[in-house]
Backbone as a ProteinNet text record, in pm:
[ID]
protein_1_A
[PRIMARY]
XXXXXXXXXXXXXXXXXXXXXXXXXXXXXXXXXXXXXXXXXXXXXXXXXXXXXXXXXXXXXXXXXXXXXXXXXXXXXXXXXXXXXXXXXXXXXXXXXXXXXXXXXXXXXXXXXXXXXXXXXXXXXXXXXXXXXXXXXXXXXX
[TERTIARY]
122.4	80.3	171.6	125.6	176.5	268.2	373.7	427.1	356.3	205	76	57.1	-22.3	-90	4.1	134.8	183.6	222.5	229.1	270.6	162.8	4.2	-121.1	-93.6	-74.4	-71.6	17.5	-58.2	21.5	126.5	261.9	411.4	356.2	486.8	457.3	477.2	564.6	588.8	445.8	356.2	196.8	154.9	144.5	42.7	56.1	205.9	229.5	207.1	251	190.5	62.3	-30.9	-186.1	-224.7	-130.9	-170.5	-114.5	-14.3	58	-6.4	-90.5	-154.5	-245	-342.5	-471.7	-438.7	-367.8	-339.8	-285.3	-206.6	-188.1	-280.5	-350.9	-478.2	-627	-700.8	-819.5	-788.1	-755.8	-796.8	-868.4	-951.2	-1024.6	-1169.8	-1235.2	-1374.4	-1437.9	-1455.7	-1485.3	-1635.6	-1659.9	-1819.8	-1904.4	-2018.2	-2133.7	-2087.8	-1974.1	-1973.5	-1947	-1981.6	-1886.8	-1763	-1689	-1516.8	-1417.9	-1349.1	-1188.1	-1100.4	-1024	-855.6	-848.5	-676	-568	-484.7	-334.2	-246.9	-217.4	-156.5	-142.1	-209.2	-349.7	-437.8	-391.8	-433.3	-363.3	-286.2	-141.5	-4.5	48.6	-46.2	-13	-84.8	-100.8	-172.7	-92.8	24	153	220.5	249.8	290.7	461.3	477.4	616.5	702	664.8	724.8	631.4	504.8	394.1	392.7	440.7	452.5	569.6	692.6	792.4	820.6	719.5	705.4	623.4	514.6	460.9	528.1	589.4	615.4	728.6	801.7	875.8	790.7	742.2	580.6	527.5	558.9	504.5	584.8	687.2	833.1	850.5	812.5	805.3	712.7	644.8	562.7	617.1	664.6	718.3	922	949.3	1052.8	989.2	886.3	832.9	794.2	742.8	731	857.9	996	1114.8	1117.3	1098.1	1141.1	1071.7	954.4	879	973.5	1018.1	1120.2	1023.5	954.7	859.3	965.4	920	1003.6	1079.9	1127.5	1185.7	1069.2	989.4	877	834.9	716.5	625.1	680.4	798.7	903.6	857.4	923.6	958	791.7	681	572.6	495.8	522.4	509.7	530.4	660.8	802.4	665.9	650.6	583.7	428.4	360.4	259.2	319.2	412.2	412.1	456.2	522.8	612.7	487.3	371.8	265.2	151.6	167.8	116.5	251.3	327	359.8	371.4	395.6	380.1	216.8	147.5	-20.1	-15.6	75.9	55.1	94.1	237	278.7	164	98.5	10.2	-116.7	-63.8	-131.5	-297.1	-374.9	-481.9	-573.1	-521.9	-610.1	-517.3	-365.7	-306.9	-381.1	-398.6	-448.3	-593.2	-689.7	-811.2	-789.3	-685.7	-687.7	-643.6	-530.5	-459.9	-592.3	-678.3	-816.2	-868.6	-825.1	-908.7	-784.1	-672.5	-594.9	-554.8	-539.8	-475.8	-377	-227.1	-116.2	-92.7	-137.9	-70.1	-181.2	-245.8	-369.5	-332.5	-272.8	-307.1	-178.5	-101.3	46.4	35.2	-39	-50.4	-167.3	-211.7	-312.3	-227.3	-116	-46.7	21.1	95.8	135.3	55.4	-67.9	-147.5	-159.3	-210.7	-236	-115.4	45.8	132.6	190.6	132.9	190.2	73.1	-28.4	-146	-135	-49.1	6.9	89.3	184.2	302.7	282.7	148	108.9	-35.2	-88.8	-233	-205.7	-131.7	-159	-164.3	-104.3	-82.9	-228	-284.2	-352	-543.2	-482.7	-621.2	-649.2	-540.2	-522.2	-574.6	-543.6	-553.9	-666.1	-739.1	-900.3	-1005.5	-932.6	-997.1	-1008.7	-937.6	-889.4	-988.2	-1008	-1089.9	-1250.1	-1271.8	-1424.3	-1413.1	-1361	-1395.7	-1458.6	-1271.9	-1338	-1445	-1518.4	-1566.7	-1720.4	-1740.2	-1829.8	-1865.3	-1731.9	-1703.6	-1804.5	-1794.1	-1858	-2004.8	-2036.5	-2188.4	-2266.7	-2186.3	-2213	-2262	-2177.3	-2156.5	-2266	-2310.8	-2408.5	-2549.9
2684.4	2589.5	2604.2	2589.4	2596.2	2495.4	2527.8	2408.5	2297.1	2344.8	2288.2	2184.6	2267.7	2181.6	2082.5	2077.2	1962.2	1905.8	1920	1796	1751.8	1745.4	1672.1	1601.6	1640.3	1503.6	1353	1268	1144	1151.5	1108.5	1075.7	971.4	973.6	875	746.8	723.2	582.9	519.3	571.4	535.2	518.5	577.8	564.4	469.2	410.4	366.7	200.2	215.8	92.8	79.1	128.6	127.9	95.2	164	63.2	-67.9	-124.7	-268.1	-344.4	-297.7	-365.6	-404.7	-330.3	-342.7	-435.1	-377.6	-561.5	-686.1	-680.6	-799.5	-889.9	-823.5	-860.6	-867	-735.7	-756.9	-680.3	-668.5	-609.3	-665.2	-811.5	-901.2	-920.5	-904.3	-938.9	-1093	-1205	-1315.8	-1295.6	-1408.6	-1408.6	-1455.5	-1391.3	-1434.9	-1420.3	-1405.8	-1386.7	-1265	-1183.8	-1020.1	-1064	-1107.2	-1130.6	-1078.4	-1020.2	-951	-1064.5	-1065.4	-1167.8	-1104	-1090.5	-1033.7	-1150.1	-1052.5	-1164	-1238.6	-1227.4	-1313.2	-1424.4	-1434.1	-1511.1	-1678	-1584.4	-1644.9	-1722	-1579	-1686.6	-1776.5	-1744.9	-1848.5	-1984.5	-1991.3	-2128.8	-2200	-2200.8	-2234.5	-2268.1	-2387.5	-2441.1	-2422	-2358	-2301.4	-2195.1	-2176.8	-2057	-1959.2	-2000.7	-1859.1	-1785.3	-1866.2	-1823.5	-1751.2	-1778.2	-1704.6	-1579.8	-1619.5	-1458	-1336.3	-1383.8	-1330.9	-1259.8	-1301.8	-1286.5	-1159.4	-1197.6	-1027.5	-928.8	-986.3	-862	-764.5	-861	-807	-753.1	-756.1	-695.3	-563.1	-588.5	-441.8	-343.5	-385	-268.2	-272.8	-335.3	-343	-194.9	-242.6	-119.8	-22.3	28.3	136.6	193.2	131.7	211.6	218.6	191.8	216.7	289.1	326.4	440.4	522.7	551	666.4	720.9	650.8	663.7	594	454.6	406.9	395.7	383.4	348.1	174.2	112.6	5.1	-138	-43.1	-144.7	-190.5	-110.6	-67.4	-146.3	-127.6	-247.7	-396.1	-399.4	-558.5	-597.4	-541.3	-610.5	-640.5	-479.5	-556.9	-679.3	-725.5	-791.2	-913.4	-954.8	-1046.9	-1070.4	-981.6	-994	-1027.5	-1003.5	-1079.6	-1216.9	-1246.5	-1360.3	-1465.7	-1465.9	-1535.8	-1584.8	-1457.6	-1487	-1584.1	-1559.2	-1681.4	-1797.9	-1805.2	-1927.2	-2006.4	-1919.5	-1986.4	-2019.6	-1988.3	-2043.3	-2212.1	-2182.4	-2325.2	-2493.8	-2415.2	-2550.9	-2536.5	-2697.3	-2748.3	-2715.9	-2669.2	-2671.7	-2554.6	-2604	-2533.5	-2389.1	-2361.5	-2250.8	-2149.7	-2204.3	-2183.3	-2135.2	-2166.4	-2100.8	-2010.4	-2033.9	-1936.9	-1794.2	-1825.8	-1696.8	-1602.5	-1675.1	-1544.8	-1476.1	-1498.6	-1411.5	-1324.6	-1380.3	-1324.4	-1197.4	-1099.8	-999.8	-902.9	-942.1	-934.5	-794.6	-773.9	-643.2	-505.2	-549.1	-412.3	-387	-518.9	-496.9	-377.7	-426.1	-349	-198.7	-196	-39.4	33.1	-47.4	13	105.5	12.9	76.3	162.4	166.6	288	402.8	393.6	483.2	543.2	480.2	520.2	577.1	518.3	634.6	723.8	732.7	866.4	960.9	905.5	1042.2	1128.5	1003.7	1000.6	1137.3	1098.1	1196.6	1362.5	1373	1460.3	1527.1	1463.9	1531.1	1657.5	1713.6	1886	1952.7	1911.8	1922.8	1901.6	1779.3	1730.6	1790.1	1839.2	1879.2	1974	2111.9	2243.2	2256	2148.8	2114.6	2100.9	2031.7	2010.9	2094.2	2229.3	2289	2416.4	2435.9	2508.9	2490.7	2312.7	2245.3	2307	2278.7	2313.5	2452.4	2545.8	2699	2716	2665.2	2690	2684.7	2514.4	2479.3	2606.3	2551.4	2667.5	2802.6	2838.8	2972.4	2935.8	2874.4	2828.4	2835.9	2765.1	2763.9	2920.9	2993	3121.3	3211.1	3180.4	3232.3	3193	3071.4	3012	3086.5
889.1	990.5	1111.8	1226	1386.1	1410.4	1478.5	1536.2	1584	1678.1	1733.7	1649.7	1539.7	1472.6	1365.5	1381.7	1272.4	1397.2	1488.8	1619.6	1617.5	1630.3	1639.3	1518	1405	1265.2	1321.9	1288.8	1325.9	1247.2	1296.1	1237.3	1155.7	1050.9	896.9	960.1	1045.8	1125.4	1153.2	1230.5	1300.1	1155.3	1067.6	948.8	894.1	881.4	796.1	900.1	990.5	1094.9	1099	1078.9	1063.3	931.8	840.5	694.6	700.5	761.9	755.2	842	948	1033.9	956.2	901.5	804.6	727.5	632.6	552.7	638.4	730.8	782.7	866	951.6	988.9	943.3	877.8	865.2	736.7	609.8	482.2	385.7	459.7	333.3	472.3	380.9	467.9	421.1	453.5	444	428.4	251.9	215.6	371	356.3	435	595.5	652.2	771.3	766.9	909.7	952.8	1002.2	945.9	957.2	881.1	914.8	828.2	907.8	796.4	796.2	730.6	731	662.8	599.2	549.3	493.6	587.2	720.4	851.7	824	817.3	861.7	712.5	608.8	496.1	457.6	455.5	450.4	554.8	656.1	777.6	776.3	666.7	636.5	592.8	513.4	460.5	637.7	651.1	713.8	762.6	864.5	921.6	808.8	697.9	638.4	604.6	620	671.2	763	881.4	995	994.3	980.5	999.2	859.6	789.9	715.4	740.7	822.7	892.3	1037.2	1094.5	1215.7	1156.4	1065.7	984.6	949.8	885.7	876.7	989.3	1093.8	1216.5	1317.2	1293.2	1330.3	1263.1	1139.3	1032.1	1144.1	1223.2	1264.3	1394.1	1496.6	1620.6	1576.3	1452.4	1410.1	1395.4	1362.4	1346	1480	1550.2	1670.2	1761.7	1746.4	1806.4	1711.9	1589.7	1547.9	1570.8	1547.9	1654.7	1820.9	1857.7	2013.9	2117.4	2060.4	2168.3	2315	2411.5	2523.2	2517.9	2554.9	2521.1	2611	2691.8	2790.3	2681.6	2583.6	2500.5	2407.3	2356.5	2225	2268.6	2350.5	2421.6	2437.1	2489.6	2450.4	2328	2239	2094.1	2093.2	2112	2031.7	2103	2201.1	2306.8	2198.6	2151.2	2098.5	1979.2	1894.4	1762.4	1828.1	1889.3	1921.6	1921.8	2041.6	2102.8	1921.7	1860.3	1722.3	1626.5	1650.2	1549.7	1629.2	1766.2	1852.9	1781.3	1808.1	1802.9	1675.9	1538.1	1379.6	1389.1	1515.8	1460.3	1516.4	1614.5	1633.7	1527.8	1420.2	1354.3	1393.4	1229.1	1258.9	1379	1483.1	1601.4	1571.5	1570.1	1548.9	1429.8	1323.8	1194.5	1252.1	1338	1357.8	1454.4	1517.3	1666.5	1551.5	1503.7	1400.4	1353.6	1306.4	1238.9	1355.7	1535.1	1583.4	1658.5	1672	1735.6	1669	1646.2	1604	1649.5	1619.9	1723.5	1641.9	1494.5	1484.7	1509.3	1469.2	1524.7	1700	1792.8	1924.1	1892.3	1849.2	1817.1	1811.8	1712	1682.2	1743.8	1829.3	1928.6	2061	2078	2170.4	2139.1	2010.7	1895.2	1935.1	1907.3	1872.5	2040.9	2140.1	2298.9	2343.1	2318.7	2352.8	2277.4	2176.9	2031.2	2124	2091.5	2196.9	2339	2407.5	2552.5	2542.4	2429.4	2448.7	2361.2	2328	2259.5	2242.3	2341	2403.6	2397.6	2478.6	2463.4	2306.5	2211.8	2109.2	2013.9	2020.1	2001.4	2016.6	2135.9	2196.3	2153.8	2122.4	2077.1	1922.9	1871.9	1705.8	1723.6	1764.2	1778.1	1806.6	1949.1	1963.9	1853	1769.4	1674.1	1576.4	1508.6	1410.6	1486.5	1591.6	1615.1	1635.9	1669.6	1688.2	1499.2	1403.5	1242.7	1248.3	1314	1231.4	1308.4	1413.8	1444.7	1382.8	1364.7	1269.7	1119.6	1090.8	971	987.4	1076	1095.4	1157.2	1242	1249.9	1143.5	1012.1	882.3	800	880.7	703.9	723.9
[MASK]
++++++++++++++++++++++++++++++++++++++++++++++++++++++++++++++++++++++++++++++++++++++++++++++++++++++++++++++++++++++++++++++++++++++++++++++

């Protein structure tokens, strides 16, 4: 394998932020509606120690992208999007419904994901164009 093509594989940091996002936000689909909640949504029902277990949870993925080498802008707004999510747990009730739509860690690793690509498009693009020549190659063949 190319230097290329293992720079296009997402780092274990992103993956592993995309699996912690998933469970924390949407890994349960709610009967009869099209809705995902996660554990967030959940343990944040537990009144001020849901919230602040959550809000570590969600820090778990704001470290992961400083460990990736996010820039420190990119940190500090994570840090701002978990913060605004455990702000919105602690108001009684209305916090508790706002929490099922807000989703502070998917927004998280959205931005993960837009500057891991940022900093590796060329890489990225090469890997791809590589995957469709194969794959073309293939269909030439059949």
């Amino acid at each position: 394998m190319t230097s290329t093509s293992s720079q296009a594989n997402a780092p274990k940091e992103l993956l592993q932020a995309q699996r912690w996002a998933n469970t924390l936000d949407s890994a349960f689909k709610l009967p009869f509606i099209p809705f995902r909640v996660g554990m967030d949504s959940i343990v944040g029902l537990v009144p001020g120690l849901g919230d602040a277990v959550m809000l570590l949870a969600s820090l778990r993925i704001v470290w992961l992208g400083k460990k990736m080498g996010m820039p420190k802008a990119l940190v500090t707004s994570m840090v701002r999007k978990s913060m605004i999510d455990f702000g919105i747990g602690f108001v009684p009730f209305v916090g508790d419904i706002a929490d099922f739509f807000y989703k502070a860690n998917r927004a998280n690793v959205r931005t993960m994901e837009k500057w891991w690509v940022a900093q590796n498009k060329n890489s990225v693009d090469s890997a791809t164009q590589g995957k469709l020549k194969a794959w073309e190659a293939g269909l030439s063949d059949a």
